[in-house]
mmCIF file of the N, C-alpha and C atoms, coordinates in Angstrom:
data_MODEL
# 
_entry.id   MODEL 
# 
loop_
_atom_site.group_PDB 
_atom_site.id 
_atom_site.type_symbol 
_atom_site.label_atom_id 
_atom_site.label_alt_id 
_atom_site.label_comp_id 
_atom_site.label_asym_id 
_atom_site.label_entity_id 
_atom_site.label_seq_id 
_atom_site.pdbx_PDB_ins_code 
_atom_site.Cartn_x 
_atom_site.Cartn_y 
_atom_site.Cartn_z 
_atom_site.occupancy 
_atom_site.B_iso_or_equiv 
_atom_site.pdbx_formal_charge 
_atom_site.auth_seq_id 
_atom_site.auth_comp_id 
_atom_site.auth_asym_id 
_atom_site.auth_atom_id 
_atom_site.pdbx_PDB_model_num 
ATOM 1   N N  . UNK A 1 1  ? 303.398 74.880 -266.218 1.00 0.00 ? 1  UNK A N  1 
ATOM 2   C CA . UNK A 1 1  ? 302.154 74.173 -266.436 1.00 0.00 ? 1  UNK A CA 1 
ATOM 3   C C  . UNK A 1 1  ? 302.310 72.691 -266.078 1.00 0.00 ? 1  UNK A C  1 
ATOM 4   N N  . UNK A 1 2  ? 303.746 72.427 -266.720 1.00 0.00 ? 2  UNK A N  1 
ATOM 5   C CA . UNK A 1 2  ? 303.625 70.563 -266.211 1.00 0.00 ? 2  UNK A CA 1 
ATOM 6   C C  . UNK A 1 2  ? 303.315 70.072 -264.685 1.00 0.00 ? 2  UNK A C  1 
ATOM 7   N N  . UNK A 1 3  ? 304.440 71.595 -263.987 1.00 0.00 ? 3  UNK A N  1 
ATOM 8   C CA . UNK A 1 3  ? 304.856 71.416 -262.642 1.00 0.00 ? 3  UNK A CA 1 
ATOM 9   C C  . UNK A 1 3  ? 302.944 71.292 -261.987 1.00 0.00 ? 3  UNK A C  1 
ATOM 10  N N  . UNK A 1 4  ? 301.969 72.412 -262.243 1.00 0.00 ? 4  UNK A N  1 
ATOM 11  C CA . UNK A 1 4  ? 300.900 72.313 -261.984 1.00 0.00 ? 4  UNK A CA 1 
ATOM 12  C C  . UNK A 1 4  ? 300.308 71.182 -262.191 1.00 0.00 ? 4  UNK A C  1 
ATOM 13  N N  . UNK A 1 5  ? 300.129 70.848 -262.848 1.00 0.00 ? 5  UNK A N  1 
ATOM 14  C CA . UNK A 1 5  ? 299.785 69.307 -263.539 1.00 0.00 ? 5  UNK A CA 1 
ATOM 15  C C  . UNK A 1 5  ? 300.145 68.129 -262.582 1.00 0.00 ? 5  UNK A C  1 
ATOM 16  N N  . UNK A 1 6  ? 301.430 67.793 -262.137 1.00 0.00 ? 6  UNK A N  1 
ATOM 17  C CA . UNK A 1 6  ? 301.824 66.978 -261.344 1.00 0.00 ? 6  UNK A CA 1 
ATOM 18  C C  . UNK A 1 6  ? 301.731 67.166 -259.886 1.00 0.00 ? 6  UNK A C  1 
ATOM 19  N N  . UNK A 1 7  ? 301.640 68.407 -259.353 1.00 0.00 ? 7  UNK A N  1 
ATOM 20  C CA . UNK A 1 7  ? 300.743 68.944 -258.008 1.00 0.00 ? 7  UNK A CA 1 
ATOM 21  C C  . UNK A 1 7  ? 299.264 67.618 -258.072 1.00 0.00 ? 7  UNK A C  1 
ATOM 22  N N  . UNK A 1 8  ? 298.620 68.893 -259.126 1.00 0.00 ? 8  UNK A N  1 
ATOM 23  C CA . UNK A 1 8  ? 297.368 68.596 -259.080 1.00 0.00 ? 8  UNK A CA 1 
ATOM 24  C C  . UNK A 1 8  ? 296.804 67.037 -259.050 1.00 0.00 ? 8  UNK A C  1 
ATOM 25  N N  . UNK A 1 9  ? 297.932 65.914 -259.819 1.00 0.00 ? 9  UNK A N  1 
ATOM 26  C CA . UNK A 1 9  ? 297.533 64.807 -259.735 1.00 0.00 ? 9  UNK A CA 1 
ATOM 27  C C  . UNK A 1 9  ? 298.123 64.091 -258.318 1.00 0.00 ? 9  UNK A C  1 
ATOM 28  N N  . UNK A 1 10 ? 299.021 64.849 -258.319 1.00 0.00 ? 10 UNK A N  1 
ATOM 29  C CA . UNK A 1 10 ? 299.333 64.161 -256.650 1.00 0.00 ? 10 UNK A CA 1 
ATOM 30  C C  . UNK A 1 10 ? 298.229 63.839 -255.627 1.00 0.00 ? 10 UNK A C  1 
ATOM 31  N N  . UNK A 1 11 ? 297.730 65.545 -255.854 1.00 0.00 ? 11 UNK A N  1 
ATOM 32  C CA . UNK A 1 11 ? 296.599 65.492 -254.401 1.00 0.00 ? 11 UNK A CA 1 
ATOM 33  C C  . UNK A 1 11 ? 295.477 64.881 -254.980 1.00 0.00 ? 11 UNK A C  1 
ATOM 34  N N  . UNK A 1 12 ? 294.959 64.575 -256.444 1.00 0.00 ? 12 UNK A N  1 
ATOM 35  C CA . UNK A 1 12 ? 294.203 63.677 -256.430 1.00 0.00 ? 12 UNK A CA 1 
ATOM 36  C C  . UNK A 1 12 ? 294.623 62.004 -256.174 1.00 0.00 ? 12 UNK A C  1 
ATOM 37  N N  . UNK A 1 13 ? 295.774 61.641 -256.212 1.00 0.00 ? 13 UNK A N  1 
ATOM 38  C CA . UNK A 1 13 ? 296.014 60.498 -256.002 1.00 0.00 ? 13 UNK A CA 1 
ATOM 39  C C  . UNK A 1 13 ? 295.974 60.098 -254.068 1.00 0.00 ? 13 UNK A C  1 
ATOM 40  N N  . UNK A 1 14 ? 296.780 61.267 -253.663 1.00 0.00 ? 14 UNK A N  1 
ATOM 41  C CA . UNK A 1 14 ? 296.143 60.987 -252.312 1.00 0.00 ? 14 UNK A CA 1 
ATOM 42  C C  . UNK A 1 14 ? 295.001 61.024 -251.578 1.00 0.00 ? 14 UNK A C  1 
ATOM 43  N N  . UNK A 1 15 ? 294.417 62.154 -252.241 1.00 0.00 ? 15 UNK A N  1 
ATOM 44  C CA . UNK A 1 15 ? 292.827 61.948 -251.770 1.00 0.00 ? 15 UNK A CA 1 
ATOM 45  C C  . UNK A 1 15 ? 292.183 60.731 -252.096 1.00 0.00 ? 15 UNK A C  1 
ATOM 46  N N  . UNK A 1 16 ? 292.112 60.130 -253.180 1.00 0.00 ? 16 UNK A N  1 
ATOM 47  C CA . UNK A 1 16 ? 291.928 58.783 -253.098 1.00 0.00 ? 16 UNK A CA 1 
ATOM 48  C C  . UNK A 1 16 ? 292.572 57.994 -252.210 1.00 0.00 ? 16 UNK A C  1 
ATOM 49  N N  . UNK A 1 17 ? 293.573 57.627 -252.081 1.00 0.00 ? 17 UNK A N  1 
ATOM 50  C CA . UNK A 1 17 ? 294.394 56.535 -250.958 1.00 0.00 ? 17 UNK A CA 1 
ATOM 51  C C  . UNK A 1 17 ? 293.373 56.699 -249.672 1.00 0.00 ? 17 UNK A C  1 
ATOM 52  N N  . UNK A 1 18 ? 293.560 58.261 -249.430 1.00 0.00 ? 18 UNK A N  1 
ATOM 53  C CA . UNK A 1 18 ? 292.789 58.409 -248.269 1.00 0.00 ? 18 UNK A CA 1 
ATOM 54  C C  . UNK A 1 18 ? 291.536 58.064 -247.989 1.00 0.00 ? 18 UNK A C  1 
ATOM 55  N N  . UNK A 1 19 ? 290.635 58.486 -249.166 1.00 0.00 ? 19 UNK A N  1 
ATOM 56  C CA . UNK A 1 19 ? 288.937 58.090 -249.231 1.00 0.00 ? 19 UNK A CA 1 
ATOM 57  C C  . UNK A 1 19 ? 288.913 56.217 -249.336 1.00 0.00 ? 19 UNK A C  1 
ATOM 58  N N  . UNK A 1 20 ? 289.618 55.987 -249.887 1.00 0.00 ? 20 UNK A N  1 
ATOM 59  C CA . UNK A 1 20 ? 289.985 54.130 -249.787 1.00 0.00 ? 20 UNK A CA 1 
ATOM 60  C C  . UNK A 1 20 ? 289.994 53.454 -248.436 1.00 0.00 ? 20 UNK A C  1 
ATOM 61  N N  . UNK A 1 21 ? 291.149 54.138 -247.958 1.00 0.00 ? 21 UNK A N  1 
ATOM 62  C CA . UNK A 1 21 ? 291.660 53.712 -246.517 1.00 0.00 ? 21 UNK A CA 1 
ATOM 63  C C  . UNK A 1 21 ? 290.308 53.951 -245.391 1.00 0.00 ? 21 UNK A C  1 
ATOM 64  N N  . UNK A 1 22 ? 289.907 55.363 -245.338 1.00 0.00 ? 22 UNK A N  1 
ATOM 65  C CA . UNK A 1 22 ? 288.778 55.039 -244.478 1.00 0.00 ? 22 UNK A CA 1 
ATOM 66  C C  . UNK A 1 22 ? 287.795 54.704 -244.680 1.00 0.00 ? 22 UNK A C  1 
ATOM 67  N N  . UNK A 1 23 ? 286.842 54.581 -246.533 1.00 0.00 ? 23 UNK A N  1 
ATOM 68  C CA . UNK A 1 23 ? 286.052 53.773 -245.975 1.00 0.00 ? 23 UNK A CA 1 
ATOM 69  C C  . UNK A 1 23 ? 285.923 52.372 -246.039 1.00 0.00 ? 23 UNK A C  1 
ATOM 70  N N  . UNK A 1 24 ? 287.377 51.544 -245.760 1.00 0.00 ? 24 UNK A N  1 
ATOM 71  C CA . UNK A 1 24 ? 287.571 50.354 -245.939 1.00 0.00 ? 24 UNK A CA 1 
ATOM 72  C C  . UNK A 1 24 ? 288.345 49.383 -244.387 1.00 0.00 ? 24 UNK A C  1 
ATOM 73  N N  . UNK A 1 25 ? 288.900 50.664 -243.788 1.00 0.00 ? 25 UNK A N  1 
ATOM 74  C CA . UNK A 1 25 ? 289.143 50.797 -242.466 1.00 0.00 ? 25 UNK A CA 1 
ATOM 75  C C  . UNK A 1 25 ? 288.410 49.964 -241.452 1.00 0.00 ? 25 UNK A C  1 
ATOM 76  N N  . UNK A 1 26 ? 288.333 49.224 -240.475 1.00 0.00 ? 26 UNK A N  1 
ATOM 77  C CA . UNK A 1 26 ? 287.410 48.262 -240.051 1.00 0.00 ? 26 UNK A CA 1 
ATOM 78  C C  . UNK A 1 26 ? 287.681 49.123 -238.724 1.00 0.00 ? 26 UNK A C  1 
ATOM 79  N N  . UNK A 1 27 ? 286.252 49.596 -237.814 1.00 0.00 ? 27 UNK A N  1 
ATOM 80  C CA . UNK A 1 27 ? 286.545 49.996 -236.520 1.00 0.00 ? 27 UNK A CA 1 
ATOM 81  C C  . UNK A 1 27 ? 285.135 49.904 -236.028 1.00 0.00 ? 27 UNK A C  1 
ATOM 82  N N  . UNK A 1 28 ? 285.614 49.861 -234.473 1.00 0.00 ? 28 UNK A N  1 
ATOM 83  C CA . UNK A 1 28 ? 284.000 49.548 -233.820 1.00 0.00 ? 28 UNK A CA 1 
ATOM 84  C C  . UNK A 1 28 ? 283.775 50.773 -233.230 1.00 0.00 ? 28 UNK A C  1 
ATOM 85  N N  . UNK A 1 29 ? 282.791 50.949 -232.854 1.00 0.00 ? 29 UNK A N  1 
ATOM 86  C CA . UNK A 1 29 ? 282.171 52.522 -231.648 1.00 0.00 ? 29 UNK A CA 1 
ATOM 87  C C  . UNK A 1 29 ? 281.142 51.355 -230.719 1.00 0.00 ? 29 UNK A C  1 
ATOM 88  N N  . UNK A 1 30 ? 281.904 51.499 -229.375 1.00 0.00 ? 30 UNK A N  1 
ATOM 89  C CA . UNK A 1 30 ? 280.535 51.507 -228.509 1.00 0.00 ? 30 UNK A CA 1 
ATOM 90  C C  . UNK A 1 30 ? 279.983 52.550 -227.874 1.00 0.00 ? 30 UNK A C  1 
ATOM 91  N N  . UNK A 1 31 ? 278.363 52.462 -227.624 1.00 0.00 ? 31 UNK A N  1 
ATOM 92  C CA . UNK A 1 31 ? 277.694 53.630 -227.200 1.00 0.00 ? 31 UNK A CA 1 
ATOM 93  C C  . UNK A 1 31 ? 277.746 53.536 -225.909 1.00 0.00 ? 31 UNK A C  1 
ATOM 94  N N  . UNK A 1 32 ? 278.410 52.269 -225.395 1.00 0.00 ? 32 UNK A N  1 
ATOM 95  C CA . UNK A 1 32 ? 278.317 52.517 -223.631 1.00 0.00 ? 32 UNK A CA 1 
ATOM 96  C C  . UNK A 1 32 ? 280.089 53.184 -223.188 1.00 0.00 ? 32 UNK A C  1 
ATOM 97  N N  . UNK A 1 33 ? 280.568 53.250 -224.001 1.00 0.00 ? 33 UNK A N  1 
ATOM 98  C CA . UNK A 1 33 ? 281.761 54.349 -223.672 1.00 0.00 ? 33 UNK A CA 1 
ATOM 99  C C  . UNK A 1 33 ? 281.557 55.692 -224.133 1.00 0.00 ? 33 UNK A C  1 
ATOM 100 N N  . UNK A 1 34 ? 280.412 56.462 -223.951 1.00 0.00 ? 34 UNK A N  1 
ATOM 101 C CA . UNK A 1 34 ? 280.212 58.085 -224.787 1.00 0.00 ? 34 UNK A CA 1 
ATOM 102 C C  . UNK A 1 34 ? 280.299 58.152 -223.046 1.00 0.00 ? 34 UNK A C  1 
ATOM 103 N N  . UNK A 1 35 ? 281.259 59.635 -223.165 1.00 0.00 ? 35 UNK A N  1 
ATOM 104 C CA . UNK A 1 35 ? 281.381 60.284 -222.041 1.00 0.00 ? 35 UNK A CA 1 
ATOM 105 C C  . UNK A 1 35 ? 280.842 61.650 -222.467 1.00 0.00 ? 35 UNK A C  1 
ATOM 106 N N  . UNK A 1 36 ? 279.181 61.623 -221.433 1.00 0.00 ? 36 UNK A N  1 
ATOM 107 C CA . UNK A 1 36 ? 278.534 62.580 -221.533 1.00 0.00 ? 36 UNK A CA 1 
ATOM 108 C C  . UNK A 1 36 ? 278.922 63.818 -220.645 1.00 0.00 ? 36 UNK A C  1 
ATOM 109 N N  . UNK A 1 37 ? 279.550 63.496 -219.787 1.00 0.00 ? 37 UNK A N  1 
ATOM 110 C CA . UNK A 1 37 ? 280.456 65.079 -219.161 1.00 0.00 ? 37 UNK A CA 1 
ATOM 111 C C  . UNK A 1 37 ? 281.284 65.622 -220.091 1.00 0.00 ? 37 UNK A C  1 
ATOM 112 N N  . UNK A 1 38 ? 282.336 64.987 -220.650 1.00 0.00 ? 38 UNK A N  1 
ATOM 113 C CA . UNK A 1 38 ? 283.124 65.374 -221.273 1.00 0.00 ? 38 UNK A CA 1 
ATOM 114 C C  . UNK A 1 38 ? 282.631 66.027 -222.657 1.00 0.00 ? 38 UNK A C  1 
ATOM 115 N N  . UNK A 1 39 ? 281.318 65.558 -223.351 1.00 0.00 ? 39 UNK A N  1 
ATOM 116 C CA . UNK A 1 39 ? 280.918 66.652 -224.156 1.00 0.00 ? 39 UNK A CA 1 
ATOM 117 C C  . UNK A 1 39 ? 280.622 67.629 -223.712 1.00 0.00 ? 39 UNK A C  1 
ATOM 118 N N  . UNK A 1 40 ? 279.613 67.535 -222.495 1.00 0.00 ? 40 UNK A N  1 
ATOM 119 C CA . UNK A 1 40 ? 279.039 68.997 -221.776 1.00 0.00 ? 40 UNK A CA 1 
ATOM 120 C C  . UNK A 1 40 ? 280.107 69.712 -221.358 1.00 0.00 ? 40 UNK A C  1 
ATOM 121 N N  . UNK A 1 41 ? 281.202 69.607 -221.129 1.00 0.00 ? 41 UNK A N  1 
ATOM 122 C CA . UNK A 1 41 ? 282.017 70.599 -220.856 1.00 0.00 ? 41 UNK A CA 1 
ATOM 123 C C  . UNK A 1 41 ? 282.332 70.575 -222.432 1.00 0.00 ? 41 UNK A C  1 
ATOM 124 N N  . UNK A 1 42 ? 283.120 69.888 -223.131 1.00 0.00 ? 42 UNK A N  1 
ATOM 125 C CA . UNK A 1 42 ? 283.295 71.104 -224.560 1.00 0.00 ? 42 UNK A CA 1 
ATOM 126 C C  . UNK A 1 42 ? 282.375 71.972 -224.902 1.00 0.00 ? 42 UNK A C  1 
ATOM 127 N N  . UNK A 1 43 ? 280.983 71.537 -224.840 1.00 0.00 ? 43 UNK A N  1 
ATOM 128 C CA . UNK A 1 43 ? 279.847 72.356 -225.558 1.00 0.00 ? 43 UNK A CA 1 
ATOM 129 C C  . UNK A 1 43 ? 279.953 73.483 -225.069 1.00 0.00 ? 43 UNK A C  1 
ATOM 130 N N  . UNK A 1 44 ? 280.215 73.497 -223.463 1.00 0.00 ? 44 UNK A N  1 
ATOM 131 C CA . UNK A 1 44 ? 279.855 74.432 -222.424 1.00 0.00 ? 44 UNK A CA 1 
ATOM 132 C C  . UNK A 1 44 ? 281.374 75.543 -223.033 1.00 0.00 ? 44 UNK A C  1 
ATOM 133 N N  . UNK A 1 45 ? 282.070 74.694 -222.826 1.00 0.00 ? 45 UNK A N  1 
ATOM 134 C CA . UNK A 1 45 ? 283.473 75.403 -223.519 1.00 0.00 ? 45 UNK A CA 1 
ATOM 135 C C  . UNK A 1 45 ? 283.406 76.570 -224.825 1.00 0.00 ? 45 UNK A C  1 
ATOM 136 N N  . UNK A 1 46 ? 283.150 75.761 -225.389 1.00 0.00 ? 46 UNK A N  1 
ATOM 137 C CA . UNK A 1 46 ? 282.443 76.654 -226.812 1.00 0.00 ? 46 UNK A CA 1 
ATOM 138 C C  . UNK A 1 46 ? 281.089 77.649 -226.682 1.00 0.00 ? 46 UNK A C  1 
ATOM 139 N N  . UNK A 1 47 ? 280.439 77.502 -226.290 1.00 0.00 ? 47 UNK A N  1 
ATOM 140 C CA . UNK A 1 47 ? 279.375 78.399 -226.266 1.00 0.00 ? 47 UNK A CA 1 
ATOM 141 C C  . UNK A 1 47 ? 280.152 79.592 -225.238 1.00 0.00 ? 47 UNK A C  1 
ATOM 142 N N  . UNK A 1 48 ? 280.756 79.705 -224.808 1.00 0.00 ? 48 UNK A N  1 
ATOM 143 C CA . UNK A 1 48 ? 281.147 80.366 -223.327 1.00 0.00 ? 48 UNK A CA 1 
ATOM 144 C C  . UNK A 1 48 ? 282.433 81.105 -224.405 1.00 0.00 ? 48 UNK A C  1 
ATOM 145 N N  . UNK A 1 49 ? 283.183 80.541 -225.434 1.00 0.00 ? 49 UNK A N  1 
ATOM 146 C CA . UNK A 1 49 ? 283.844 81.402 -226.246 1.00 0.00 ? 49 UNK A CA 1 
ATOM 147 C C  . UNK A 1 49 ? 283.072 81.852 -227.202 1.00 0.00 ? 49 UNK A C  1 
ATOM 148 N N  . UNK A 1 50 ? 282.195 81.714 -227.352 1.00 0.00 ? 50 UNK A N  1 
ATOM 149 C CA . UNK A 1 50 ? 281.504 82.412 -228.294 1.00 0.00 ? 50 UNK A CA 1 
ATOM 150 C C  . UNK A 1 50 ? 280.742 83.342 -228.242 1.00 0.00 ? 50 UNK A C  1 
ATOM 151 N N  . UNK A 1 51 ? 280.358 83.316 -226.921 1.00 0.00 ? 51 UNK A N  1 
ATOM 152 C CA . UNK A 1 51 ? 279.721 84.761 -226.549 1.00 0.00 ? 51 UNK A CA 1 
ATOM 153 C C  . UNK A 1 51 ? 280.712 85.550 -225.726 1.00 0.00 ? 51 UNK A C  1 
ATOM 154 N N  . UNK A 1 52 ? 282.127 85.172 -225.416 1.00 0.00 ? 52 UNK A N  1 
ATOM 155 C CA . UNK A 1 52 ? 283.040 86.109 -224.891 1.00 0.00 ? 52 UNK A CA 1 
ATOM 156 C C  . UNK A 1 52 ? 283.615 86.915 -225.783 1.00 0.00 ? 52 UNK A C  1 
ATOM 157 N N  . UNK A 1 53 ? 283.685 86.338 -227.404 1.00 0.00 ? 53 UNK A N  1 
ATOM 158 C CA . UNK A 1 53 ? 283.921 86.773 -228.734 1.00 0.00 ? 53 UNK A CA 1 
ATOM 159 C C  . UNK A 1 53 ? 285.334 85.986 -228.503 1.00 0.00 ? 53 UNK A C  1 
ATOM 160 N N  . UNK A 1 54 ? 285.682 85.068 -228.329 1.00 0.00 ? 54 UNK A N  1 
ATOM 161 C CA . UNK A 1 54 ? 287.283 84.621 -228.217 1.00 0.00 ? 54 UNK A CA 1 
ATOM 162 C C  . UNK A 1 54 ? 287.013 83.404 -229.488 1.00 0.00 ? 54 UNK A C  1 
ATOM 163 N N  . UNK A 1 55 ? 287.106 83.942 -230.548 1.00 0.00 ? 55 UNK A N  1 
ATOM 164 C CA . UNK A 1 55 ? 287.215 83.409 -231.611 1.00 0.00 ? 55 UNK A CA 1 
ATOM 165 C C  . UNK A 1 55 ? 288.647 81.999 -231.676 1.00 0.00 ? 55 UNK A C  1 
ATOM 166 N N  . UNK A 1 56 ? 289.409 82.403 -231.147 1.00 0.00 ? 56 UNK A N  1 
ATOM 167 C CA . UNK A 1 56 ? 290.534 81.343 -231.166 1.00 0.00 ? 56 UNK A CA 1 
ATOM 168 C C  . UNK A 1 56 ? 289.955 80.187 -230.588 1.00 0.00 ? 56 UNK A C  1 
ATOM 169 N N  . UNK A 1 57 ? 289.822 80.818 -229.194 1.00 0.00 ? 57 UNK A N  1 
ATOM 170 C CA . UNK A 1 57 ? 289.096 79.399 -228.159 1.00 0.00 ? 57 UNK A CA 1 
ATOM 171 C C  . UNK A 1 57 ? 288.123 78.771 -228.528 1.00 0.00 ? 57 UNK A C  1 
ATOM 172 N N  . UNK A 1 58 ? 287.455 79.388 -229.470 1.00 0.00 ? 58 UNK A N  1 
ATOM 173 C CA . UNK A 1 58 ? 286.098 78.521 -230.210 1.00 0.00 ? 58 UNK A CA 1 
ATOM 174 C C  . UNK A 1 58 ? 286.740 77.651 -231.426 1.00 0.00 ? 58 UNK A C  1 
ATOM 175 N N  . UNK A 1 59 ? 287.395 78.456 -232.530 1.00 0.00 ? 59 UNK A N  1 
ATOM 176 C CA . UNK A 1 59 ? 287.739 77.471 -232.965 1.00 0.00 ? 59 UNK A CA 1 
ATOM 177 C C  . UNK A 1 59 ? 289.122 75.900 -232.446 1.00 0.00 ? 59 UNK A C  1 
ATOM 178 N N  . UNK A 1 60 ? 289.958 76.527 -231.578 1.00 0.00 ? 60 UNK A N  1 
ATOM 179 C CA . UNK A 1 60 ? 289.985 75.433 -230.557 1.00 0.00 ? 60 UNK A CA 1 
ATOM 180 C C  . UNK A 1 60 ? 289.238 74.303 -229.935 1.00 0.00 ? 60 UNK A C  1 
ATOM 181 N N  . UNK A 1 61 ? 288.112 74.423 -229.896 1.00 0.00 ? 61 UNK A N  1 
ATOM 182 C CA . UNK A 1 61 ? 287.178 73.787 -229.006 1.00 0.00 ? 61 UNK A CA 1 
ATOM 183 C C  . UNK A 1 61 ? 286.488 72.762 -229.914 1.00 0.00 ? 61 UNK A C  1 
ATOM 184 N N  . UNK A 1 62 ? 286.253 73.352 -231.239 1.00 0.00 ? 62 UNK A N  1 
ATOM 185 C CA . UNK A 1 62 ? 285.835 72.922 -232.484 1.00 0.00 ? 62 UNK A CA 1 
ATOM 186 C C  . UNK A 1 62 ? 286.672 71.672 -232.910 1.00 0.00 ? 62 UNK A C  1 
ATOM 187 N N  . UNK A 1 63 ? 288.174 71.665 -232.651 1.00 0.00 ? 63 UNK A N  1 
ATOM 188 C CA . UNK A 1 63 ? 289.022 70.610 -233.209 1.00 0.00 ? 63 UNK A CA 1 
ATOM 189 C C  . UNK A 1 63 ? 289.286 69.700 -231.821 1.00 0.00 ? 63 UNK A C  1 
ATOM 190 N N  . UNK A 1 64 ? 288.346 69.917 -230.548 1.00 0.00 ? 64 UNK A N  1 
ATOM 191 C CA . UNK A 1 64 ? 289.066 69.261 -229.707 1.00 0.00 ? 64 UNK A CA 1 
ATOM 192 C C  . UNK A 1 64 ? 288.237 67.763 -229.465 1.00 0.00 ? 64 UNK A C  1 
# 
């Protein structure tokens, strides 16, 4: 039970650090660097595993 106990506060202590860190994190996005090919081919990527049923390659495509 202790051992559970000290798990459990771990990953709440890091989930905090983490929720801290990014939303305190300073970063910019510009909209004139979106590369609109490069989504259309993932999208295209993914839809194209998803109706081949290639479940891997979709969720692949998902993290890419």
């Amino acid at each position: 039970m202790k051992r559970f106990i000290l798990i459990l506060l771990s990953i709440l202590v890091l989930l905090t650090i983490w929720i801290t860190v990014d939303l305190n994190y300073p970063y910019k996005t510009d909209i004139k660097k979106f590369d609109y090919k490069e989504v259309a081919r993932l999208d295209g990527d993914m839809w194209r595993s998803y109706y081949e049923k290639k479940n891997s390659g979709f969720f692949c495509n998902l993290l890419s």
